[in-house]
N, CA, C and O of each residue as an XYZ file, in Angstrom:
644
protein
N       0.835     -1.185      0.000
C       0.000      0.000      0.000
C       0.872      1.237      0.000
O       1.872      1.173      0.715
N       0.653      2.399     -0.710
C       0.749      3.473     -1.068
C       1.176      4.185      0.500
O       0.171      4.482      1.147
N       2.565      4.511      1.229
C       2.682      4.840      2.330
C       2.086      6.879      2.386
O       2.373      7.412      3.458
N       1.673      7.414      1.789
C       0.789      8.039      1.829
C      -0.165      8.413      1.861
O      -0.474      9.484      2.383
N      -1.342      7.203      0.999
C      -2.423      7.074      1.393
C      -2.817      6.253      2.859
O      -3.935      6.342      3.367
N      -1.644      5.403      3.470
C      -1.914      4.818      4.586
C      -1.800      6.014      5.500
O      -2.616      5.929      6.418
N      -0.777      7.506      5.568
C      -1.238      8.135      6.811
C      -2.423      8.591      6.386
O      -3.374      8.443      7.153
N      -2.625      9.182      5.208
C      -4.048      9.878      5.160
C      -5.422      9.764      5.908
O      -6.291     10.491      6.388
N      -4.985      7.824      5.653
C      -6.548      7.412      6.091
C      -6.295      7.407      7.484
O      -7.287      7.723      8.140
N      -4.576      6.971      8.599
C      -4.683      6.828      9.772
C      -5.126      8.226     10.169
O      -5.886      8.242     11.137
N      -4.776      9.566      9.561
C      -4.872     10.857     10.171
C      -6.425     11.320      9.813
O      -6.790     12.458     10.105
N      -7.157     10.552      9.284
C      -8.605     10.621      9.131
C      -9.312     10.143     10.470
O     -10.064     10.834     11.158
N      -8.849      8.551     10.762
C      -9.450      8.136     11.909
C      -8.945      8.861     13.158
O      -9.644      8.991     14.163
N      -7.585      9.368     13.037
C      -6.857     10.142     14.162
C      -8.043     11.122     14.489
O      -8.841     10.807     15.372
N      -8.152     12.070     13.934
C      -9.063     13.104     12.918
C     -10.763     12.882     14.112
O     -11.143     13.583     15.050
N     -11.166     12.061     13.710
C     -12.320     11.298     14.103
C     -12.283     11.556     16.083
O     -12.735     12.259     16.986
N     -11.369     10.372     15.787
C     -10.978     10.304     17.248
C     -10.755     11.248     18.392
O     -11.234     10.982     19.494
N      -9.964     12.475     18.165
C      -9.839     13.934     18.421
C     -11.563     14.781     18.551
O     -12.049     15.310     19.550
N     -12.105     14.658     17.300
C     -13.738     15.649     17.022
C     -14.418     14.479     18.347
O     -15.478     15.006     18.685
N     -14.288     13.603     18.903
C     -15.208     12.901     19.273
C     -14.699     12.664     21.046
O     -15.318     12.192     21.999
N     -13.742     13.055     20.962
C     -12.967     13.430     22.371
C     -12.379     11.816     23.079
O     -12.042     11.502     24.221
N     -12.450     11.144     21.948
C     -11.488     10.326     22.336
C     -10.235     10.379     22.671
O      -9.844      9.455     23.383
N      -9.339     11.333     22.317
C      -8.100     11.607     22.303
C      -8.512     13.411     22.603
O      -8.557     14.252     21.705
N      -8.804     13.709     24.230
C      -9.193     14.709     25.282
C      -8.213     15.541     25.023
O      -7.092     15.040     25.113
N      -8.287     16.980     24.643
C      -8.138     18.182     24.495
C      -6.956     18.149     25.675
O      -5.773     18.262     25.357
N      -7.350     17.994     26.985
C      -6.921     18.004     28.485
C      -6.741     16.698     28.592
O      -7.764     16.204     29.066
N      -5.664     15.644     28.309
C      -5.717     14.579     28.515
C      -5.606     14.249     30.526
O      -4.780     14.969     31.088
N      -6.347     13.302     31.392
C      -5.882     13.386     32.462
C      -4.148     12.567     32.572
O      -3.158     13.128     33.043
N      -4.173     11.563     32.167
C      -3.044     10.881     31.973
C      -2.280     11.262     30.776
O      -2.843     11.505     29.708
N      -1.222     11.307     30.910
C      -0.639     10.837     29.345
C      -0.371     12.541     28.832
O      -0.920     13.496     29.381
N       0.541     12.638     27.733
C       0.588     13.954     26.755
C      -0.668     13.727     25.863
O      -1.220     12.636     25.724
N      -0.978     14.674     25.386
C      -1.937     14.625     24.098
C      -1.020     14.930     23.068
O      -1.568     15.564     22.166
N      -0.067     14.751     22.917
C       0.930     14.551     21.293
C       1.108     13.601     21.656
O       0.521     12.853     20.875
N       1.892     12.638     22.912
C       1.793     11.539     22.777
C       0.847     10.226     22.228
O       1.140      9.253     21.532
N      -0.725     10.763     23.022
C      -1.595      9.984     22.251
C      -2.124      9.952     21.037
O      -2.746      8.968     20.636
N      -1.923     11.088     20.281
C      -2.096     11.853     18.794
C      -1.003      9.768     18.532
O      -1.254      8.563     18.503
N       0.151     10.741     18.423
C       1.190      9.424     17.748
C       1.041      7.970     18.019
O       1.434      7.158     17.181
N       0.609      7.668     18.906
C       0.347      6.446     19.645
C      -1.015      5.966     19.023
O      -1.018      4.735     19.049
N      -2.287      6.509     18.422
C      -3.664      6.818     17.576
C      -2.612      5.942     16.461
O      -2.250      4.778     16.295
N      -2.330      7.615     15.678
C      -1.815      7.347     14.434
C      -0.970      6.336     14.199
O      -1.003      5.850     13.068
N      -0.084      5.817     15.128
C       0.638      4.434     14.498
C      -0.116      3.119     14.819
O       0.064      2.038     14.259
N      -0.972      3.386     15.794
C      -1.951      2.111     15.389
C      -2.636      1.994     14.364
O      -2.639      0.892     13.814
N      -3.308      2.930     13.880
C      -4.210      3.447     12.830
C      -3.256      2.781     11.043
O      -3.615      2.243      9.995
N      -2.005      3.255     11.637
C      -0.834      2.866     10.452
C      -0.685      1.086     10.209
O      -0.524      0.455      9.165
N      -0.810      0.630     11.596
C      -0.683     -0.599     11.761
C      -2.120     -1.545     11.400
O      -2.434     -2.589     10.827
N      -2.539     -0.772     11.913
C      -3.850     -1.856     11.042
C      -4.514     -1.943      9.997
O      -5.131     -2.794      9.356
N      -4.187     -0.571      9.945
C      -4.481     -0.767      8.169
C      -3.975     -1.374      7.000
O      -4.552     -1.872      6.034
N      -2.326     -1.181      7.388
C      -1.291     -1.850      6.282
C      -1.752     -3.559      7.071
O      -1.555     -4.367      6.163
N      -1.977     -3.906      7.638
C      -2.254     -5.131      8.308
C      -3.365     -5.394      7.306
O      -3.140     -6.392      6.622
N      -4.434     -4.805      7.052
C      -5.650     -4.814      6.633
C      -5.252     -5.533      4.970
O      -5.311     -6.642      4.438
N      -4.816     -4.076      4.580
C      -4.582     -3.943      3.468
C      -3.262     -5.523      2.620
O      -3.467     -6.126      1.567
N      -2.513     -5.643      3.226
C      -1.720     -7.142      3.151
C      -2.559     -8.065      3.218
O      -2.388     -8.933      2.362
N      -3.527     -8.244      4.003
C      -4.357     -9.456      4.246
C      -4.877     -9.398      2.278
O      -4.588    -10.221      1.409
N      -5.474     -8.458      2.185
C      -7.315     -8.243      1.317
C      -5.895     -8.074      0.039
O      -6.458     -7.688     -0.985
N      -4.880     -8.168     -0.149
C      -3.836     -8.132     -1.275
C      -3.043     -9.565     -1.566
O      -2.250     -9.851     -2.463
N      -3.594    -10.401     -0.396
C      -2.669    -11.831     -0.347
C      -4.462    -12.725     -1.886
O      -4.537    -13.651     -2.694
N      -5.545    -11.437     -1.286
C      -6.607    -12.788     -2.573
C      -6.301    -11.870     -3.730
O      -6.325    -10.640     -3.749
N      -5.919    -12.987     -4.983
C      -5.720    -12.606     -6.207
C      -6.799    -12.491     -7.084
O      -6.612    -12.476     -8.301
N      -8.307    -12.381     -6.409
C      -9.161    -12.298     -7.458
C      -9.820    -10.703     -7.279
O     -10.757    -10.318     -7.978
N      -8.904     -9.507     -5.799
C      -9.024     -8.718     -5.862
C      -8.517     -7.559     -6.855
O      -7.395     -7.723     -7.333
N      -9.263     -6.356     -7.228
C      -8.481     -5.570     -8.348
C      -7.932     -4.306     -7.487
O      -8.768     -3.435     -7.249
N      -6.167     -4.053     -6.829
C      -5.967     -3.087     -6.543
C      -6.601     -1.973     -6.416
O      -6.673     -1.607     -5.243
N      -7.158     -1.193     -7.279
C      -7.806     -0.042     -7.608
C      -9.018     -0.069     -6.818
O      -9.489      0.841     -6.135
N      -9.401     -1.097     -6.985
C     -10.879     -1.128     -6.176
C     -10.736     -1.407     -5.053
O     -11.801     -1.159     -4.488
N     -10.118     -1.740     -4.459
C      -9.892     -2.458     -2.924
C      -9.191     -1.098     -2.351
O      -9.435     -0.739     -1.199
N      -8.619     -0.613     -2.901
C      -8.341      0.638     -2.648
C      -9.200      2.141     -2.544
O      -8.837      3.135     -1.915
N     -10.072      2.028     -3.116
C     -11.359      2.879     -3.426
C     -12.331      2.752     -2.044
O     -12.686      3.661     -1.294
N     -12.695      1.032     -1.958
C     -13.366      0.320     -1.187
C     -12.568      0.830      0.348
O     -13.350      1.465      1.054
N     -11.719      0.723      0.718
C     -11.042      1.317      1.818
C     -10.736      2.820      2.395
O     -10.718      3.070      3.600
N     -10.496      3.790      1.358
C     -10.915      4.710      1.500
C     -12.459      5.057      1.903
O     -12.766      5.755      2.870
N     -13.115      4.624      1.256
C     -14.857      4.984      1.597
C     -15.049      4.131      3.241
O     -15.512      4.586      4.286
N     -14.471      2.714      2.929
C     -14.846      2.483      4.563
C     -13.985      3.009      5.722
O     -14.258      2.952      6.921
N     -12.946      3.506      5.165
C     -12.070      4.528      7.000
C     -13.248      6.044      6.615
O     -13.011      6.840      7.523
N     -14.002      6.472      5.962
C     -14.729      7.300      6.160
C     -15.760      7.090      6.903
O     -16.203      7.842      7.771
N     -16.368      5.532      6.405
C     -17.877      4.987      7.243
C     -17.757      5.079      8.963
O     -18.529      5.346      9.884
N     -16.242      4.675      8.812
C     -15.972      4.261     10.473
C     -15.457      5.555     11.184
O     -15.576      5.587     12.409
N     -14.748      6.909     10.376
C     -15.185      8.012     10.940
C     -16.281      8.288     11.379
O     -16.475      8.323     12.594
N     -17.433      8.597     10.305
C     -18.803      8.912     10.885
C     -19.274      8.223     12.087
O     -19.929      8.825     12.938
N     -18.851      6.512     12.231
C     -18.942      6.395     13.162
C     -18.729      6.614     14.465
O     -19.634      6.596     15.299
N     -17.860      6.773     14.649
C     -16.851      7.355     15.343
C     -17.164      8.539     16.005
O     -17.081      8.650     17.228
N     -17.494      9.361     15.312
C     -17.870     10.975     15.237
C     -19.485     10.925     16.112
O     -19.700     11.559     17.145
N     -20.290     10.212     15.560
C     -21.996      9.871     15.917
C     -22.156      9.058     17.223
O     -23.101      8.967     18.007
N     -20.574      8.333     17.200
C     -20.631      7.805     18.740
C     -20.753      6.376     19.004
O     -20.406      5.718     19.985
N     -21.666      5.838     17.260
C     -22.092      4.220     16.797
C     -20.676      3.549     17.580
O     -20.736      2.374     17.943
N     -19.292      4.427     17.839
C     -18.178      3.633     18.147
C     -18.062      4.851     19.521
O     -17.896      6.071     19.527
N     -18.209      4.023     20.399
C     -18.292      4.680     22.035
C     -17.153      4.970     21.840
O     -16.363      4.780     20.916
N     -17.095      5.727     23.330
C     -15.812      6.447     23.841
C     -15.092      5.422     24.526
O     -14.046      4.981     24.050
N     -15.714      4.871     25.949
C     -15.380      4.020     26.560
C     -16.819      2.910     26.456
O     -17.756      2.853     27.251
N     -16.657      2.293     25.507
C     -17.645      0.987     25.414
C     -17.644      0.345     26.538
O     -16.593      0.499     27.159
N     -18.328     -0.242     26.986
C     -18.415     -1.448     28.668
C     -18.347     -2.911     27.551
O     -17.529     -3.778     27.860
N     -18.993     -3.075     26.609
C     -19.190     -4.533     26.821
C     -18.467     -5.103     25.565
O     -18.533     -6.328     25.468
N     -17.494     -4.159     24.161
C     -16.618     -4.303     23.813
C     -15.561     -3.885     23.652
O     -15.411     -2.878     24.344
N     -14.888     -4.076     23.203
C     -13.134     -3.391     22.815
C     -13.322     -2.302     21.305
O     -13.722     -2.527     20.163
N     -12.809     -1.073     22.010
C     -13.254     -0.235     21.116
C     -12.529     -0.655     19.821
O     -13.115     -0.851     18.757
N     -11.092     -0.787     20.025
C     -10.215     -1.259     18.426
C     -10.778     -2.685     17.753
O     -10.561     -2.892     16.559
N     -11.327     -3.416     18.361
C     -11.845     -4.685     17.740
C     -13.153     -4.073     17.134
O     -13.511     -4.472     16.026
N     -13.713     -3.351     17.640
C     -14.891     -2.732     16.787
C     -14.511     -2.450     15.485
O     -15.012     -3.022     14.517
N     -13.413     -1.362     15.390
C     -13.159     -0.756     14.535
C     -12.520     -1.517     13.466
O     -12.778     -1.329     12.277
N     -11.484     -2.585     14.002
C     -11.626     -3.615     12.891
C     -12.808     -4.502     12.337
O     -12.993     -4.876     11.179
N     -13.357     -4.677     13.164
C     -14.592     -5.198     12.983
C     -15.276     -4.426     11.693
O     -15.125     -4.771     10.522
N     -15.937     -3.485     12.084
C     -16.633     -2.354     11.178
C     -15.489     -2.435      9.728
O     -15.973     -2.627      8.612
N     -14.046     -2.276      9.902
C     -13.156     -2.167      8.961
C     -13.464     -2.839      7.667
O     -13.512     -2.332      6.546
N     -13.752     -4.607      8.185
C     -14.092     -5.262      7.224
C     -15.401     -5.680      6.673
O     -15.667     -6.192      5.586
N     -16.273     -5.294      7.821
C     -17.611     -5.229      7.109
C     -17.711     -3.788      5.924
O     -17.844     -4.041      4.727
N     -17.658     -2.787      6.254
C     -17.492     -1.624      5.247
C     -16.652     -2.059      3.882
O     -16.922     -1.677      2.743
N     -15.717     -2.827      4.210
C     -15.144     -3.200      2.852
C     -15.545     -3.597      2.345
O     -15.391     -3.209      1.187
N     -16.372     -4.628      2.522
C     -17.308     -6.110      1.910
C     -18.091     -5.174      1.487
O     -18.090     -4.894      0.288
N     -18.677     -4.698      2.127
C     -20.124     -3.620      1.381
C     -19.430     -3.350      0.277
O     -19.563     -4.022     -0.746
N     -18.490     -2.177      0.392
C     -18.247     -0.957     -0.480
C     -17.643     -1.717     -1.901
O     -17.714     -1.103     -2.965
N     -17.183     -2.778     -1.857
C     -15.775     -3.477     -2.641
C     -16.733     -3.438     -4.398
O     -16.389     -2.811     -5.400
N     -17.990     -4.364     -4.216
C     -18.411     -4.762     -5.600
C     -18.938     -3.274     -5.997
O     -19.255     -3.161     -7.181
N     -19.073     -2.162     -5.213
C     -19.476     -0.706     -5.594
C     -18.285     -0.526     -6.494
O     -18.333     -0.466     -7.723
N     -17.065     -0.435     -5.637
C     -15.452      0.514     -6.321
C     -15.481     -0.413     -7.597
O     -14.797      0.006     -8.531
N     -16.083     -1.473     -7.778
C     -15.317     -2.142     -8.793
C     -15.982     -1.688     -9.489
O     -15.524     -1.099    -10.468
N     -17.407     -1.786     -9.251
C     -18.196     -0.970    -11.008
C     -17.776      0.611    -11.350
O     -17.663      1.250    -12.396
N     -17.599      0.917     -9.912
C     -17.030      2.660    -10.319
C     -15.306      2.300    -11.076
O     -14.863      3.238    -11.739
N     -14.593      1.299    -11.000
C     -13.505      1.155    -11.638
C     -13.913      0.496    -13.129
O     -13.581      0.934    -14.231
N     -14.375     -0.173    -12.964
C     -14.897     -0.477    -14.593
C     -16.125      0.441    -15.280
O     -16.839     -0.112    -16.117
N     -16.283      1.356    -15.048
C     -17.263      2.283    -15.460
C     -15.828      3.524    -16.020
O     -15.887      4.160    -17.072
N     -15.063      3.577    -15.365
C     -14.436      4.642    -15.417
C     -13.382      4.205    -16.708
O     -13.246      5.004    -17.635
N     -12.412      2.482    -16.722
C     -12.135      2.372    -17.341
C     -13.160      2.241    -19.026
O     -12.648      2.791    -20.001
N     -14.128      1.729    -19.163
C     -14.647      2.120    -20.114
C     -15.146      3.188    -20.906
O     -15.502      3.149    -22.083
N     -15.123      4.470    -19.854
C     -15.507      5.862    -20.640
C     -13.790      6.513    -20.679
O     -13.651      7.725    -20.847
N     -12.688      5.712    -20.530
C     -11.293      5.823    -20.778
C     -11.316      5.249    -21.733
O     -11.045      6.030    -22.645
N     -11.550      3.950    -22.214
C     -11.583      3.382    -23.298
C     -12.515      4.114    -24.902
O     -12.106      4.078    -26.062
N     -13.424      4.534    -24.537
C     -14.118      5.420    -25.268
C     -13.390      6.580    -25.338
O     -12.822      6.783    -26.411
N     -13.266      7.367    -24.494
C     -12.251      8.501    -25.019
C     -10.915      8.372    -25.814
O     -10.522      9.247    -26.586
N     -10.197      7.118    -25.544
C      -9.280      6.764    -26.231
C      -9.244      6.453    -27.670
O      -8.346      6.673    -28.483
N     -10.790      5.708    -27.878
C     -11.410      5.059    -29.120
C     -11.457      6.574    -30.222
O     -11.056      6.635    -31.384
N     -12.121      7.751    -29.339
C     -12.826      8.740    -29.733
C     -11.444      9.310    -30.424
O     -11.300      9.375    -31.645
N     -10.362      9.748    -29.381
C      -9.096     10.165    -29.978
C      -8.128      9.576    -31.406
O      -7.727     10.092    -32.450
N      -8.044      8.336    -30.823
C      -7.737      7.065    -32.091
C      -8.714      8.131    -33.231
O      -8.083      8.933    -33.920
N      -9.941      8.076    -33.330
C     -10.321      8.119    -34.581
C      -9.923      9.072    -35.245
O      -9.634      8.917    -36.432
N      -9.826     10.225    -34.648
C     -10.128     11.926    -34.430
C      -8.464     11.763    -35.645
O      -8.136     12.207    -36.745
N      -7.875     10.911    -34.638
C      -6.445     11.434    -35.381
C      -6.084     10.648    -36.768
O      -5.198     10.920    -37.578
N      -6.968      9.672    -36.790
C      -6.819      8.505    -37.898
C      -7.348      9.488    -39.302
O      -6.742      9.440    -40.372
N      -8.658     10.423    -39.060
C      -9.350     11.026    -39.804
C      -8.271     12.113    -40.535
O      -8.017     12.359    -41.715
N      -7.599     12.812    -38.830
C      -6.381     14.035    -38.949
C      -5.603     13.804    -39.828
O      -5.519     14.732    -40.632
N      -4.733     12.613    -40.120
C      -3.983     12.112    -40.913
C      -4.237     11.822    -41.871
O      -3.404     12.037    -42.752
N      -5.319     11.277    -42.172
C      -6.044     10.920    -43.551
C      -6.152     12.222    -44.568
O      -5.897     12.350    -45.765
N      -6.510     12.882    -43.830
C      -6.878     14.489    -44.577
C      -5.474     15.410    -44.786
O      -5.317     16.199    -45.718
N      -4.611     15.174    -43.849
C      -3.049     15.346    -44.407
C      -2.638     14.720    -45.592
O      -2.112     15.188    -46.602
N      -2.953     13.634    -45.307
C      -2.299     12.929    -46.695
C      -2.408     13.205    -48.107
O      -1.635     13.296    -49.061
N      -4.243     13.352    -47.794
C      -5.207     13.201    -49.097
C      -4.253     14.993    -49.518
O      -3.670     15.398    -50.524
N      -4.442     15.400    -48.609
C      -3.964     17.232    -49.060
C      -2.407     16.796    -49.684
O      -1.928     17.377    -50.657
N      -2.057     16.241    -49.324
C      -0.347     15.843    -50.065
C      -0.266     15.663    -51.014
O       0.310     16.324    -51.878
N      -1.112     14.234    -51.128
C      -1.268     13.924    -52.781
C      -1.095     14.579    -53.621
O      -0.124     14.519    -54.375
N      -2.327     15.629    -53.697
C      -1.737     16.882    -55.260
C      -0.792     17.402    -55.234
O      -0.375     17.712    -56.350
N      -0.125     17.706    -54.326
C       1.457     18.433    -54.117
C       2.226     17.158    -54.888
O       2.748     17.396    -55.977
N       2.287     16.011    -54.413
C       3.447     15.213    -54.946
C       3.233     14.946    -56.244
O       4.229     15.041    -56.961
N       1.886     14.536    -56.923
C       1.267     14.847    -58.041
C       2.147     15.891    -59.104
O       2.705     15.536    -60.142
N       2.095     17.431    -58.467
C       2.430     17.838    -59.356
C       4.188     18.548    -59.114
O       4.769     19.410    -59.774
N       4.686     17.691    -57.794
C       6.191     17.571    -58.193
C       6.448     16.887    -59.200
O       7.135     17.327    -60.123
N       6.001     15.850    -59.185
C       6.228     14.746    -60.324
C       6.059     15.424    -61.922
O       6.969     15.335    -62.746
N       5.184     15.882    -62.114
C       4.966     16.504    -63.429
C       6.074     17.425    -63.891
O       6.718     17.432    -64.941
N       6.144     18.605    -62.261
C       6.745     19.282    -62.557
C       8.704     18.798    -63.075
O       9.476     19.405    -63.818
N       8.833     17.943    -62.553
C      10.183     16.853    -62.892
C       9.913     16.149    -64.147
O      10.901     15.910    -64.841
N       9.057     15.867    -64.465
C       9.021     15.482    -65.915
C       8.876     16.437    -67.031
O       9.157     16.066    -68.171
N       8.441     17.694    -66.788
C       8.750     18.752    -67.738
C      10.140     19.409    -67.341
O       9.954     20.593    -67.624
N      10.905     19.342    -67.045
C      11.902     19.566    -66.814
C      13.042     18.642    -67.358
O      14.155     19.164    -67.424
N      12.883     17.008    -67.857
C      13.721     16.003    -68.240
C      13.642     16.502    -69.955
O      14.271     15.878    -70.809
């Protein structure tokens, strides 16, 4: 995975985590830069964790699994943000949630990114088709314009012998 798009998405959930006062303005324990970094490299860690797993099946298409992941570290912001992912949960583990949620959001989102990836490559393919022609025509009409020029070099070289 793309080590830029992996902080993006950890500094999204970081992001989340902060608006929702998980990671306290006034921390009682602890620095709050410390827990900022301590967020974000988990956030780093499970995702590239994530992302290795859902890259080891070969019937996935990069692009889309990638699409699909972006949209779900957003789902699990909102969550996050709305609270669906407590502050201090009692009866689960807040990070197992969030993996949890991680891979359900993927599963959802995955057969979406793929039609938005094959939708996109085909109006690429059409524009490409469209260009191909554009220039096949461009050239054609160069040529045809040549013709009489070489036409009447030729003549003009034979009145001249």
């Amino acid at each position: 995975m793309n080590k830029d798009l992996n902080l993006q998405l950890s500094v999204e959930l970081c992001y989340a985590d902060m608006v929702c006062g998980f990671i306290s303005v006034t921390p009682v324990l602890g620095d709050r830069d410390e827990l900022i970094c301590r967020r974000l490299d988990h956030y780093q860690k499970i995702i590239s964790a994530f992302h290795n797993k859902l890259m080891c099946d070969v019937t996935l298409n990069e692009k889309s699994a990638a699409i699909a992941l972006k949209h779900a570290i957003s789902m699990i912001c909102a969550d996050i943000q709305s609270d669906a992912i407590s502050l201090a949960p009692v009866l689960y583990d807040r990070d197992e949630l969030i993996n949890s949620k991680l891979r359900d959001y993927f599963h959802y989102l995955y057969p979406r990114a793929v039609e938005v990836v094959k939708t996109a490559m085909e109006e690429a393919n059409d524009l490409l088709e469209i260009n191909q022609n554009h220039l096949e025509v461009e050239l054609d009409q160069k040529t045809t314009n040549l013709y009489p020029l070489k036409k009447k070099r030729q003549q003009h070289r034979r009145g001249r012998k």
